[in-house]
KEPA-733234 format. One line per 2 residues: number of its first residue (from 1); their letters; for each residue x, y, z of C-alpha. Coordinates in steps of 0.5 Angstrom, whole numbers, padded with zeros to 4 digits. Layout:
BEGIN
NUM	a	X:Y:Z  ...
This chain:
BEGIN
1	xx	0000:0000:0000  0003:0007:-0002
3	xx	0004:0012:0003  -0001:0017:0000
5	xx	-0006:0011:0002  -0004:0010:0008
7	xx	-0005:0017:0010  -0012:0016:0007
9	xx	-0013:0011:0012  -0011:0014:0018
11	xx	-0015:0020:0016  -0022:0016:0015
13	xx	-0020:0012:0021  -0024:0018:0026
15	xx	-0028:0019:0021  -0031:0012:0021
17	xx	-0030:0010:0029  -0034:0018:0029
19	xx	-0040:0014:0026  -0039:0007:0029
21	xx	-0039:0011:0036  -0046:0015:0034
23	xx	-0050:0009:0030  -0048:0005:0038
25	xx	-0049:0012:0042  -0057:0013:0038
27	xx	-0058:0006:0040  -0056:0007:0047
29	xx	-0060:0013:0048  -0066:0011:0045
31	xx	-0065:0006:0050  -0064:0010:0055
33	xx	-0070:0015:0052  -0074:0009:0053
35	xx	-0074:0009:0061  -0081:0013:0063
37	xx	-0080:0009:0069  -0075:0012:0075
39	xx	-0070:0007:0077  -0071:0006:0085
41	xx	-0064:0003:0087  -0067:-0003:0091
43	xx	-0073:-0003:0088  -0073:-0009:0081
45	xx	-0079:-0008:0077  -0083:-0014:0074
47	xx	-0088:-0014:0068  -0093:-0020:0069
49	xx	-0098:-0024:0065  -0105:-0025:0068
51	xx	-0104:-0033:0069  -0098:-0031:0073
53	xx	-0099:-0024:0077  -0101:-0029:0083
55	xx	-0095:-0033:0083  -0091:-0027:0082
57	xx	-0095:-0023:0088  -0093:-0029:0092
59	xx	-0085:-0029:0090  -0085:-0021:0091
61	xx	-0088:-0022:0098  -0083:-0027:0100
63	xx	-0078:-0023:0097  -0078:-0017:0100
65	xx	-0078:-0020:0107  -0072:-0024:0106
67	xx	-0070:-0018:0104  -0070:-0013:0108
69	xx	-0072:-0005:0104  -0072:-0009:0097
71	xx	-0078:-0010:0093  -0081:-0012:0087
73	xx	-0086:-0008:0083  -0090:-0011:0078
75	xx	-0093:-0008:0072  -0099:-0013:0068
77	xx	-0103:-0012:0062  -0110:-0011:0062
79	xx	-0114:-0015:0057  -0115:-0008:0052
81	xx	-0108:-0007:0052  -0107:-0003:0058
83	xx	-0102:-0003:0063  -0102:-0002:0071
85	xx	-0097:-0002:0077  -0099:-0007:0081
87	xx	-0105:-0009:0078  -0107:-0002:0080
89	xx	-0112:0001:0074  -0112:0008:0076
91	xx	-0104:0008:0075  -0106:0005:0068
93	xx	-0103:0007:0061  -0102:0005:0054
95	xx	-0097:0000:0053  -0099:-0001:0046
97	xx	-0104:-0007:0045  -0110:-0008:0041
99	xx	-0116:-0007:0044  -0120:-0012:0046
101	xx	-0119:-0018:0050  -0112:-0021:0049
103	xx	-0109:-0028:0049  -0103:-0031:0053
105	xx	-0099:-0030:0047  -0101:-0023:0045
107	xx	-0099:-0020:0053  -0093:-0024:0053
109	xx	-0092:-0021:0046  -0094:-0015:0049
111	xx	-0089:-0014:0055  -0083:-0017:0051
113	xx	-0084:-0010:0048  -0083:-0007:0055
115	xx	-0077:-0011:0056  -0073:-0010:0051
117	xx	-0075:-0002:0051  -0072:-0001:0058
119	xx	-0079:-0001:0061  -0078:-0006:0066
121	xx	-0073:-0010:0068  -0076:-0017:0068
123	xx	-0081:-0022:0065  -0085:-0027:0068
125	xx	-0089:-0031:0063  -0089:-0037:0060
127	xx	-0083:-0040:0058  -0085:-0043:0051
129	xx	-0087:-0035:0050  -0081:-0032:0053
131	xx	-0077:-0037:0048  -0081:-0037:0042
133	xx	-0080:-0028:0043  -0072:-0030:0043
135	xx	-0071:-0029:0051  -0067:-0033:0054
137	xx	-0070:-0035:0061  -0066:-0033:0066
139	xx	-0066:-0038:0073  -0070:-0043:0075
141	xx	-0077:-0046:0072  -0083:-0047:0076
143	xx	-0090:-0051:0074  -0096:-0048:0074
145	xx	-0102:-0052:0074  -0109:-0052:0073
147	xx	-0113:-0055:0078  -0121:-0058:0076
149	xx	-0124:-0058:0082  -0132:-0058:0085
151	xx	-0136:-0058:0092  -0133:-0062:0097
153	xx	-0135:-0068:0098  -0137:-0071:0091
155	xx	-0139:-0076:0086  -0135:-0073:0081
157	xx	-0128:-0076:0083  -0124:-0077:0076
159	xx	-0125:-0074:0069  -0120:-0076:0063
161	xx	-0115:-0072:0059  -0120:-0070:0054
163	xx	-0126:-0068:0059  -0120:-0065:0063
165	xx	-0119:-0060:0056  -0126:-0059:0055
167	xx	-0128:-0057:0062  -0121:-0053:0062
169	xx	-0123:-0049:0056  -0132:-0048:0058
171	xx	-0129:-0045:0064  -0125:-0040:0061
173	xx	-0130:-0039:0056  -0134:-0037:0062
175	xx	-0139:-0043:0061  -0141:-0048:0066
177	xx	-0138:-0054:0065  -0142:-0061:0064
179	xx	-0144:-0061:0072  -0147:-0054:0074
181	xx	-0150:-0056:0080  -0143:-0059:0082
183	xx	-0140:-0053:0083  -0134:-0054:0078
185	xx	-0129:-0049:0079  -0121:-0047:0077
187	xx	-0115:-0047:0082  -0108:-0046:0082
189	xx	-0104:-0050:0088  -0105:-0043:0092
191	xx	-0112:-0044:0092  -0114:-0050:0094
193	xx	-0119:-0050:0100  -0121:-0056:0102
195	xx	-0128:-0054:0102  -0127:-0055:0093
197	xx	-0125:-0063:0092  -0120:-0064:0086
199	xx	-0121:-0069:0081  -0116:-0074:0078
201	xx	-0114:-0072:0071  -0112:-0078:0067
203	xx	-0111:-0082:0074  -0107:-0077:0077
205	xx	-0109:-0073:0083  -0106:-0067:0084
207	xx	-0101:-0065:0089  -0094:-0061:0089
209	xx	-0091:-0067:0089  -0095:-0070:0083
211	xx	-0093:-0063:0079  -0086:-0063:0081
213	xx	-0085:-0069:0077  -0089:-0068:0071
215	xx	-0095:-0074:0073  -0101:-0068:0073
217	xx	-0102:-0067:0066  -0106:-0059:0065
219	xx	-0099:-0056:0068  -0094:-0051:0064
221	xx	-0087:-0047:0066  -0087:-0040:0068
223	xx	-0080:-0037:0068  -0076:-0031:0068
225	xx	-0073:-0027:0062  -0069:-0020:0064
227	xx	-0067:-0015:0060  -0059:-0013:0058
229	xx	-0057:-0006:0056  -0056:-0005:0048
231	xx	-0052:0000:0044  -0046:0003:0047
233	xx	-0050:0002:0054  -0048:-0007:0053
235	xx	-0041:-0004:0052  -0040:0000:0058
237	xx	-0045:-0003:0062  -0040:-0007:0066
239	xx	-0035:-0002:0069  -0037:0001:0076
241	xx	-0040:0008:0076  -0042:0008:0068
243	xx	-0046:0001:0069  -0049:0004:0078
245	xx	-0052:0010:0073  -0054:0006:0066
247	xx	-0058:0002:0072  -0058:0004:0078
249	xx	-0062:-0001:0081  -0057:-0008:0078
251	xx	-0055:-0010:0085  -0063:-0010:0086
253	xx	-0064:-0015:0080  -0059:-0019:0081
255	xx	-0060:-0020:0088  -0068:-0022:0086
257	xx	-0065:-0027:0081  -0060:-0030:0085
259	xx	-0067:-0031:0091  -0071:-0034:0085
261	xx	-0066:-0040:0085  -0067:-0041:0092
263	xx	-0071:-0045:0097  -0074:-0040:0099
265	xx	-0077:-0038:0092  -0079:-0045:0091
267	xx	-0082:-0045:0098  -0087:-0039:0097
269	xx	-0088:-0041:0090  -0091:-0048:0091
271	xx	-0092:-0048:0098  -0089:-0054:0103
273	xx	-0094:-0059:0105  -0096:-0066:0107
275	xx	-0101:-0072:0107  -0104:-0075:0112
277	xx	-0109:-0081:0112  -0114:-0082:0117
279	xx	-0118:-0088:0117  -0123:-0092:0122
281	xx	-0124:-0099:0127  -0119:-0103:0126
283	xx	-0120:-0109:0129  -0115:-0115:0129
285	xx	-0118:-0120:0133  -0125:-0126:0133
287	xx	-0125:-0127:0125  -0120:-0122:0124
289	xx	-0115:-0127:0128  -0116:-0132:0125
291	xx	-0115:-0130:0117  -0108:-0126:0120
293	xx	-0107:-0134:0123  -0108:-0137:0116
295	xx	-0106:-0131:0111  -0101:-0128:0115
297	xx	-0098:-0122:0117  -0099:-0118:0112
299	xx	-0106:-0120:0110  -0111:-0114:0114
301	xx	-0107:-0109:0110  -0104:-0112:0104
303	xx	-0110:-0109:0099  -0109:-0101:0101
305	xx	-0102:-0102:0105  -0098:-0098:0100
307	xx	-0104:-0093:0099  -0102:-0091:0107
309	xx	-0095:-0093:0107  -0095:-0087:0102
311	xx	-0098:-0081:0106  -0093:-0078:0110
313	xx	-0097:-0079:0117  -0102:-0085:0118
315	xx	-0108:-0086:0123  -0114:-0091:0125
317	xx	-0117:-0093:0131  -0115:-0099:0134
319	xx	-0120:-0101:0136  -0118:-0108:0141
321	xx	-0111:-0108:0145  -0107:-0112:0143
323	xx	-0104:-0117:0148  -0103:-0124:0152
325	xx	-0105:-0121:0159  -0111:-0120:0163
327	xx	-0117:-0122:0164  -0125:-0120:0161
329	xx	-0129:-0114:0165  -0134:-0117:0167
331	xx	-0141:-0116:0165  -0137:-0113:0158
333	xx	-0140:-0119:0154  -0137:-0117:0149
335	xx	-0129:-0118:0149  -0124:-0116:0144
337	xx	-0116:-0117:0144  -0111:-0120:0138
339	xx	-0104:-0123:0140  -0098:-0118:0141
341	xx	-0095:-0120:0134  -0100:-0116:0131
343	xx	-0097:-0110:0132  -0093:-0113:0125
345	xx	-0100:-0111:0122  -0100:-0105:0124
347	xx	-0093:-0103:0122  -0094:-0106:0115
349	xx	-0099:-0101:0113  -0095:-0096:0115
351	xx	-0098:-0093:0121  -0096:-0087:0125
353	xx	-0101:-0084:0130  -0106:-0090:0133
355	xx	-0112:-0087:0138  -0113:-0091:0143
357	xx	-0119:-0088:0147  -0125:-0093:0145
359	xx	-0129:-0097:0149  -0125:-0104:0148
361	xx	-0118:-0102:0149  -0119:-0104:0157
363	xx	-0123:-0110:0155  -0118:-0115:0159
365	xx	-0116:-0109:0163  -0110:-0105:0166
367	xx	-0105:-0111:0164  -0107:-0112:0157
369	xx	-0108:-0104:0155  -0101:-0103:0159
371	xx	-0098:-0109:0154  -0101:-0105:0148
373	xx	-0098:-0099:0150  -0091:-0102:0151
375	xx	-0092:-0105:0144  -0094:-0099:0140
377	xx	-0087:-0096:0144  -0083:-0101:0142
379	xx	-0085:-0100:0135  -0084:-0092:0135
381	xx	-0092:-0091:0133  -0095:-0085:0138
383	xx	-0101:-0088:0141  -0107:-0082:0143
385	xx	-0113:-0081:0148  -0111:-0087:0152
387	xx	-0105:-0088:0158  -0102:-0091:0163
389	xx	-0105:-0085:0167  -0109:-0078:0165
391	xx	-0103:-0073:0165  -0100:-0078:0160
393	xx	-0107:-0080:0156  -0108:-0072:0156
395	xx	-0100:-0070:0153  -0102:-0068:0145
397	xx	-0097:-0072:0141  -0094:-0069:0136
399	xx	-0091:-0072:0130  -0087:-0068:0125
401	xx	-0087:-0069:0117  -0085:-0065:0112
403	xx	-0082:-0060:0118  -0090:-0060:0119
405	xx	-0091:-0061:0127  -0099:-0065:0128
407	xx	-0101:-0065:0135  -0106:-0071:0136
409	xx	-0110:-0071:0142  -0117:-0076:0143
411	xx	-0123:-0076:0147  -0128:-0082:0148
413	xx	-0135:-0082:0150  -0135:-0088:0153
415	xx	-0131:-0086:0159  -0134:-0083:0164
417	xx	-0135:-0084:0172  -0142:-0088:0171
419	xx	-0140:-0092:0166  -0138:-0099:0168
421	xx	-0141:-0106:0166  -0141:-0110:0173
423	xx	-0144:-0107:0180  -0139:-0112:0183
425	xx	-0132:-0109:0179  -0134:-0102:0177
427	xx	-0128:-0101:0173  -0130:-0096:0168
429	xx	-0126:-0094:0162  -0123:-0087:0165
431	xx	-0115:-0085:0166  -0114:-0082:0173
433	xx	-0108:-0079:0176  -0105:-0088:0178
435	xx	-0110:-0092:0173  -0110:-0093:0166
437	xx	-0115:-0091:0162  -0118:-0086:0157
439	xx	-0120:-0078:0156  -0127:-0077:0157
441	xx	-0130:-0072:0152  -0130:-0066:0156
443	xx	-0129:-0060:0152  -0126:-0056:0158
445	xx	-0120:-0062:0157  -0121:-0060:0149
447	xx	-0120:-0053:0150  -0114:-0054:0154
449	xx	-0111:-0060:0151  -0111:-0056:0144
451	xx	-0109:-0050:0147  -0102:-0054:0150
453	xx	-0101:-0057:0143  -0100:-0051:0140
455	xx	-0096:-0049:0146  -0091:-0056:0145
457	xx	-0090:-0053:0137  -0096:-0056:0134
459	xx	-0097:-0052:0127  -0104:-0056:0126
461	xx	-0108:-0060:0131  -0113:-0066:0129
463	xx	-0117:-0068:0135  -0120:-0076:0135
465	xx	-0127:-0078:0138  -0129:-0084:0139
467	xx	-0138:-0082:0139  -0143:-0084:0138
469	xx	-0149:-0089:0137  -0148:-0095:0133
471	xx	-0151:-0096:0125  -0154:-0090:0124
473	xx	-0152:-0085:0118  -0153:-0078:0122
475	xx	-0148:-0077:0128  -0153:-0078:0135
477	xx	-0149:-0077:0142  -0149:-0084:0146
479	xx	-0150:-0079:0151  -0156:-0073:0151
481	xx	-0152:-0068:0155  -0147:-0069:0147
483	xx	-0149:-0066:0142  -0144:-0069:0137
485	xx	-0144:-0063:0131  -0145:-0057:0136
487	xx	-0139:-0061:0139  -0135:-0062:0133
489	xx	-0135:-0055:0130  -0133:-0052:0137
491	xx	-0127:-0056:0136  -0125:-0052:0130
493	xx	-0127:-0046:0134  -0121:-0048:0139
495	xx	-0117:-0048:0134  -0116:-0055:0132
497	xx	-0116:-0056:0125  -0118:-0064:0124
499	xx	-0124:-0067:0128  -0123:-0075:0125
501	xx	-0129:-0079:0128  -0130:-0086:0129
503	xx	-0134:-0092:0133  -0141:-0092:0129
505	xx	-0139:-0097:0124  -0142:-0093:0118
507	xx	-0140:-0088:0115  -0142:-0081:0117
509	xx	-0143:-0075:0113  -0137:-0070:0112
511	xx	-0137:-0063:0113  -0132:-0056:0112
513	xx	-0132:-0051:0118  -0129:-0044:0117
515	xx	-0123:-0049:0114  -0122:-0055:0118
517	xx	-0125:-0062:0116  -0130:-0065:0120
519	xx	-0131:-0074:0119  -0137:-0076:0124
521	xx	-0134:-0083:0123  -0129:-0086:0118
523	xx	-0133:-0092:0119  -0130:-0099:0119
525	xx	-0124:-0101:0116  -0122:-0108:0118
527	xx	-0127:-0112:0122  -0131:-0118:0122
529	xx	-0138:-0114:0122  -0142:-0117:0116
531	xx	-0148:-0111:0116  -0147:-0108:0108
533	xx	-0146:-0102:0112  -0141:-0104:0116
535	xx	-0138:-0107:0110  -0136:-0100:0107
537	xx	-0131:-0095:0110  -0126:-0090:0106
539	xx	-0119:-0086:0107  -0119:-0079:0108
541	xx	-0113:-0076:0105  -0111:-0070:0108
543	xx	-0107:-0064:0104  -0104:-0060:0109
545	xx	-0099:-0054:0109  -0098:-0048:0115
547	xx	-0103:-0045:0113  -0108:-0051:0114
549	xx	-0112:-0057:0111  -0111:-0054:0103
551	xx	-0115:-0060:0100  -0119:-0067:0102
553	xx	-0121:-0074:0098  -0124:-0079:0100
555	xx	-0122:-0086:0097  -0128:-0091:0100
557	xx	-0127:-0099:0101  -0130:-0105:0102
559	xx	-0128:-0110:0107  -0128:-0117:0104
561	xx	-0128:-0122:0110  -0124:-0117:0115
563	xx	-0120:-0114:0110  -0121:-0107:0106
565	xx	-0120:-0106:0098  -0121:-0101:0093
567	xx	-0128:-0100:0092  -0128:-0099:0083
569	xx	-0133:-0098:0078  -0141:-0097:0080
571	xx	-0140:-0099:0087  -0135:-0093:0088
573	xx	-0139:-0089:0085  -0145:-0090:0088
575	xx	-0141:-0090:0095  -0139:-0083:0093
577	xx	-0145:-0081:0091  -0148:-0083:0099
579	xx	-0143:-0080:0102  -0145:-0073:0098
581	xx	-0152:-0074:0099  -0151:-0076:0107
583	xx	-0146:-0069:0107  -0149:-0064:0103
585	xx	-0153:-0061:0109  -0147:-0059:0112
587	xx	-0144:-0054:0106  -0149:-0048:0109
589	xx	-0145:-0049:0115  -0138:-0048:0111
């Protein structure tokens, strides 16, 4: 290259680095230009679509409280193309859109604009979306479900793939869906209550832990794409002073990015919570015996065994001791006991929490309760309602789960002073200060003992009751000073969040009370009674989070001989359908 050239070059040099440095500069001040909103140091904002601004207000809550003086400020699109702060529509603006109601896609679509032109910091909106608009997510991914559910309890346990879709799109649609009457209904995971029954879709309950895994089917991902300086602002953005004034507030950004990945985030975004299953007698002596003789160990649970192993706490009355000591009260007539090798039985179906506040667990009197009590001991499950004494039958268990804590306390109509069965013996069934026995249904012991509960770290309390009278659909008191309805809902009222009802040897209708779930009776679960009605029993599978109960179901079953299977087909239906007709009287209490 000649000299001339050279110096040519020299001279066109600044001149093209002028232009590249404009061309850069524009864009960056265009850029720049485009901030209408005034960047607050610890404050990030959010651009939200509708389907997520729930979730979103969950994460910004958490986060500003595990971090002190920062916040999240969300802006979300209205359904004319208008945008608000906060859901606020009085500070609503222009944001661009079309009139008319928008789609997922066109609000998406819609914030990205935003995103891209310096309005807000993030996007929270599908991730499909934001990856179909060209932004890379930017942390984790979370699953967003929707849950179809009805009036608690129903009939309507179960849809399909296809049914679940049809139903979805009617109820966006604004129509009613195939069953009015039932109450259907659209949930999000932070909605559940458990005054709503949630339906299998294609076999499939839906759970945090089923969303998790991918099992539950109507979920998608929600991520969170962040906007990046362009222009001269990309390049310089990385030094100290130049990037602290392009953007004031980055340290809040990546702050509030870093937080997105925690547990912290997670656990405000799904919540934590546990299952618990309750069922009712269970009765492992007479024919029950003697099929455990010839079947084996096993044989009581083996049907339903994995079902309950899989909750993560697992209770039932137990309805006869278990031992080889004492003698039959006399006058009982009726006298109930298995060996002491059946507490295999119960630690093969997973049990966690027993009550033993019934009116049998003393049949053979005070040896054979003890013995009973050793053995629930020595195989780590909590027993409750019953003790070697007052102080100790009244001491709430608290059994923890999931860093859940549950307080289980019982109480039994069918001890009481002037109870007993023989004038010539009068051992009643009530635990004094040196006398084993049972707590009697006192509320004033109720009060206390919910009360003590919490005081021991009881994040919830489920209270067990063994009333009633027999064979009978409608809860009637044994005693008439009881009114067992009256009774159950003040329970709730001091505080407890379960009542789990047992004895009649039927099912019994279901109720929701200002939150907390009432069974009058689970029915049986493993006996030898031969009634049709004594034949049926159910799981009553709990949800449980540190809020409260956030949902339950209720699976029915049959006992064949003693031992409980799965009820399928008509016959479940029209168990459900029973139990919803004997329950609907209580909904007008909820």
């Amino acid at each position: 290259m000649g000299t001339s050239s050279r110096r040519g070059a020299r001279r066109l040099f600044p001149i093209v680095l002028l232009i590249v440095i404009l061309v850069i500069g524009f864009g960056s001040v265009r850029y720049l230009s485009a901030f209408k909103v005034d960047r607050e140091p610890k404050v990030v904002i959010v651009g939200v679509t509708r389907g997520a601004a729930s979730d979103l207000d969950r994460l910004a809550q958490a986060f500003s409280a595990g971090a002190p003086g920062y916040a999240v400020k969300t802006l979300a699109s209205g359904a004319g193309g208008e945008i608000a702060w906060d859901g606020d529509p009085d500070q609503a603006g222009d944001g661009g859109g079309e009139a008319g109601v928008l789609d997922a896609r066109e609000e998406a679509r819609m914030l990205a604009t935003l995103l891209k032109s310096g309005w807000i910091d993030c996007l929270f909106a599908e991730a499909d979306f934001l990856r179909e608009l060209g932004l890379p997510l930017a942390g984790p991914v979370f699953r967003q479900a929707t849950l179809i559910s009805v009036l608690f309890p129903s009939a309507h346990q179960s849809v399909t793939l296809d049914e679940a879709s049809s139903i979805v799109t009617a109820l966006t649609a604004g129509n009613p869906g195939p069953w009015p009457q039932s109450g259907l209904a659209l949930l999000g995971l932070a909605d559940r209550s458990p005054d709503r029954q949630l339906l299998e879709v294609a076999g499939v309950y839906p759970t945090t832990a089923t969303v998790l895994d991918g099992r539950y089917p109507l979920t998608k991902d929600i991520g969170l794409a962040v906007r990046s300086p362009r222009g001269l602002a990309g390049l310089v953005g990385g030094l100290p002073l130049l990037g602290s004034w392009l953007q004031p507030n980055r340290e809040a950004v990546d702050l509030f990015l870093e937080w997105m990945g925690s547990e912290e985030a997670r656990a405000a975004f799904y919540g934590s919570e546990i299952t618990l299953a309750a069922v009712g007698d269970v009765m492992l002596a007479r024919k029950t015996q003697r099929e455990i003789d010839q079947y084996g160990l096993d044989y009581p649970f083996k049907n339903v065994a994995e079902r309950l192993s899989s909750a993560d706490i697992t209770f039932c009355n137990l309805e006869a001791p278990l031992g080889d000591t004492g003698r039959p009260i006399p006058g009982k007539v009726i006298w109930l006991r298995g060996r002491p090798e059946f507490i295999e039985c119960l630690k093969l179906a997973g049990f966690d929490v027993i009550s033993v506040c019934n009116n049998h667990i003393l049949d053979y009197d005070s040896p054979c309760m003890l013995q009973t009590l050793d053995l629930l001991d020595e195989a780590g499950i909590a027993y409750v309602g019953g003790g070697r004494n007052i102080e100790d039958a009244r001491t709430p268990r608290i059994v923890e789960a999931g860093g859940l804590k549950l307080g289980f306390i019982g109480y039994t109509e069918f001890a009481d002073s002037w109870l007993f069965w023989d004038y010539s013996y009068r051992r009643t069934f009530l635990a004094n200060e040196d006398v084993p026995g049972c707590n009697p249904l006192d509320m004033t012991l109720v009060a206390a003992d919910i009360a003590r509960a919490k005081e021991m770290g009881a994040d919830l309390v489920v209270v067990s009751y063994h009333w009633g009278w027999e064979d009978i659909l409608y809860p009637a008191a044994f005693n008439p000073k009881n009114d067992l309805e009256a009774i159950a809902r003040r329970t709730i009222d001091l505080g407890a969040s379960v009542v789990l009802g047992h004895h009649p040897h039927i099912v019994q209708g279901f109720e929701v009370y200002r939150g907390g779930v009432i069974a009058y009776s689970l029915g049986n679960f493993v006996n030898d009674q031969a009634k049709p009605h004594q034949k049926e029993g159910t799981i009553l599978e709990l949800q449980i989070g540190p809020s409260g109960v956030l949902s339950a179901r209720i699976t029915p079953v049959w006992i064949e001989s003693t031992a409980p299977r799965f009820m399928t087909g008509d016959e479940k239906k029209a168990m459900m359908e029973k139990i919803e007709r004997i329950s609907v009287g209580f909904r007008s209490r909820q």
